[in-house]
Structure formats: C-alpha cells, structure tokens
C-alpha positions as semicolon CSV with decimal commas, in nm:
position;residue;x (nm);y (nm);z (nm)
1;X;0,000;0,000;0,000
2;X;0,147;0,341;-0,099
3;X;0,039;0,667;0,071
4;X;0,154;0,972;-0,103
5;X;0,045;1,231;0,124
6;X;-0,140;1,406;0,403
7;X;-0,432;1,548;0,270
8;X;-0,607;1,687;0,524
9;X;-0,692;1,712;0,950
10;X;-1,028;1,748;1,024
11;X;-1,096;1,956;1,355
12;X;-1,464;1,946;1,486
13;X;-1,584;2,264;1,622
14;X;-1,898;2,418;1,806
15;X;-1,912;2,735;1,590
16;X;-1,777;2,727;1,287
17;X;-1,752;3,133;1,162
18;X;-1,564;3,155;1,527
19;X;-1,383;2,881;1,418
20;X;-1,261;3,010;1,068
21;X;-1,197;3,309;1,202
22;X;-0,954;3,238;1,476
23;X;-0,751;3,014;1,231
24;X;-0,716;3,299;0,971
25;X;-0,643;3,559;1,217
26;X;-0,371;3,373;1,472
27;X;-0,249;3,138;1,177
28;X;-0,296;3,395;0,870
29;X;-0,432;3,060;0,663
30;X;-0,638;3,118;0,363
31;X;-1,007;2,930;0,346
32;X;-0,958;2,761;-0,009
33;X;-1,384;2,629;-0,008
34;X;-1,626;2,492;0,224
35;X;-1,999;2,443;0,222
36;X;-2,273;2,205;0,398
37;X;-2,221;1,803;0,339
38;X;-2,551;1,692;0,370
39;X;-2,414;1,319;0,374
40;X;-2,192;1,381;0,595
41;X;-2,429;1,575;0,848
42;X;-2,166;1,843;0,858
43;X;-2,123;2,230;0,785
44;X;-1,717;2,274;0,690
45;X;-1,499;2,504;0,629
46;X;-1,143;2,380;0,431
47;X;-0,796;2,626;0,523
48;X;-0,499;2,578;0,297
49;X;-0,151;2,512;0,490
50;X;0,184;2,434;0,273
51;X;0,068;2,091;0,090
52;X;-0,260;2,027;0,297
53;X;-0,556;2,180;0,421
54;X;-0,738;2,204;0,781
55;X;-1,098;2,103;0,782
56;X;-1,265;2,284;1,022
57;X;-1,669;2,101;1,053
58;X;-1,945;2,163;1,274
59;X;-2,259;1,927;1,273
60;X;-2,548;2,052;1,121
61;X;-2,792;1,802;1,401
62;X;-2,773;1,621;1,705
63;X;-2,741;1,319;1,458
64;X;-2,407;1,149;1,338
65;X;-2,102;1,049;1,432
66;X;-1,943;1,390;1,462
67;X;-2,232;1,543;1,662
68;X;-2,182;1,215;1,860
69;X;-1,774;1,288;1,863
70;X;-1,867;1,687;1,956
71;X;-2,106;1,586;2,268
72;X;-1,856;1,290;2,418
73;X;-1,548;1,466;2,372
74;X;-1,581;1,863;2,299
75;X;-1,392;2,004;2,033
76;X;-1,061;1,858;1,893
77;X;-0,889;1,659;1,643
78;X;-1,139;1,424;1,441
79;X;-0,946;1,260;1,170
80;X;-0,624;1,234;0,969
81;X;-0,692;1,222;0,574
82;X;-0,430;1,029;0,411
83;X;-0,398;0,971;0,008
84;X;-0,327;0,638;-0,125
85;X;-0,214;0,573;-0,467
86;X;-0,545;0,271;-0,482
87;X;-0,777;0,263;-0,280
88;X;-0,887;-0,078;-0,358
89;X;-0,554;-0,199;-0,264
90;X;-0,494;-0,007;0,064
91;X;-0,853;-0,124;0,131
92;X;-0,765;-0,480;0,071
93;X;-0,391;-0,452;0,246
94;X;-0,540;-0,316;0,518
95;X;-0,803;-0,581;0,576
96;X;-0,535;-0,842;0,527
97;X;-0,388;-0,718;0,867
98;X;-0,707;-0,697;1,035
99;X;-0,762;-0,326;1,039
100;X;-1,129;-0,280;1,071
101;X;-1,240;-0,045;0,746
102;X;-1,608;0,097;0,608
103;X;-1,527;0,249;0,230
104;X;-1,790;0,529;0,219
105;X;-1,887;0,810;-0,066
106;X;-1,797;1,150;0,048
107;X;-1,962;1,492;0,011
108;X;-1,834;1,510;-0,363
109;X;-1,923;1,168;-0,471
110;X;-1,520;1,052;-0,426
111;X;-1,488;0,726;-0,300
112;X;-1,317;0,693;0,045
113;X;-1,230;0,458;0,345
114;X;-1,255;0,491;0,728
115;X;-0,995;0,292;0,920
116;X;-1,125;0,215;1,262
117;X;-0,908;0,409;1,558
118;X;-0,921;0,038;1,710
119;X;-0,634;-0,014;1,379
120;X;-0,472;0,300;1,451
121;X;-0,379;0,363;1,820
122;X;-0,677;0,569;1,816
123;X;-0,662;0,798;1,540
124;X;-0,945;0,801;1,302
125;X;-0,782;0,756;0,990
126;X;-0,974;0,848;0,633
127;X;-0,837;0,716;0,305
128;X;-0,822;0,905;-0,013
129;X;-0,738;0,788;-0,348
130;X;-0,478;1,049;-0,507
131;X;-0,614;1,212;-0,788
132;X;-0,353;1,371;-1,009
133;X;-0,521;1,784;-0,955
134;X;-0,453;1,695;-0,565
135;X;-0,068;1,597;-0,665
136;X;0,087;1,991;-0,672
C-alpha cells in the first residue's frame, strides 16, 4: 500500500464562523472552499496550509457520528486524511492485517475509506485515493 500524502486534519468545532476566524487571524491561513455536506451531516470550512488543508466542521444536528464525537469529547482533532495511490488496494492490504475499514462516498461523490481508531492507536484515519489535480 502506498500513501503519497497528508491530505487533510479534520478539527470538529462548536461554531464554525468563530472557528474560521480564529484560524485565519492567529495562523494567517487562507479558506480555499467549504460548504454544507448533507451526507456527511456536517457544515465545513477547508484552510490551505503548505501541501494540505485544515478542515474545520461543525454538525449541522444532534445526529451522526461527529455530533456524537462533539457531545462525548468537545472540540478537537477528528481525523487524519491520508492519500493512497489505490484505494482498492490499501482497502484490501489493510483488511489483510485486520484493520477494521467501512469504504464510504464522500460529500463530492469521491470514493473513500474509514480505518477504525481500534487499527490506529486511536486515530481516526480516512483514506483518499490520489487524484492527479490533488498531486501539486
């Protein structure tokens, strides 16, 4: 399995304008795009640093598993994004070890995988395949 890069951390957050704000002003990071992910049950907000971006997200209900992450643990880290070079193979690699893994559609219809923090020392990993515009 090959991982080319980090793509993004996701950061859940109670108020997302506050949010944005505080990044941009203490950090001086630019907000590349951001929106509501229905799917996802999220409202986010995506800041560009170096090679990667910060996803800031806020639920948009009581519902899901980052409300559910936002009302056990507060606000904090949420997940690592890494890019593979195949995500059927890091899928399948991974599985081979035992890492427990649910492959998922994201907000933009690109195909993705959740690695269980069980598999990770308990760090919620997501797995991207690389696609070449995401390479620069």
């Amino acid at each position: 399995m090959k991982t080319t890069r980090i793509n993004h951390v996701a950061v859940v957050v109670k108020d997302l304008a506050a949010a944005v704000a505080t990044y941009q002003h203490n950090f001086d990071l630019e907000k590349t795009d951001g929106g509501e992910a229905p799917g996802l049950g999220i409202h986010n907000a995506f800041l560009q640093i170096g090679g990667a971006r910060i996803e800031l997200m806020t639920p948009t209900s009581a519902r899901g598993a980052v409300a559910e992450f936002l009302a056990q643990h507060g606000e904090g880290m949420y997940l690592l994004s890494l890019e593979v070079e195949d995500l059927d193979e890091a899928v399948a690699h991974l599985r081979d070890t035992g890492a427990r893994i649910r492959v998922a559609a994201g907000s933009t219809g690109r195909r993705l995988a959740f690695v269980s923090p069980k598999s990770t020392h308990g760090v919620l990993l997501q797995l991207l395949e690389r696609h070449e515009a995401s390479c620069s």
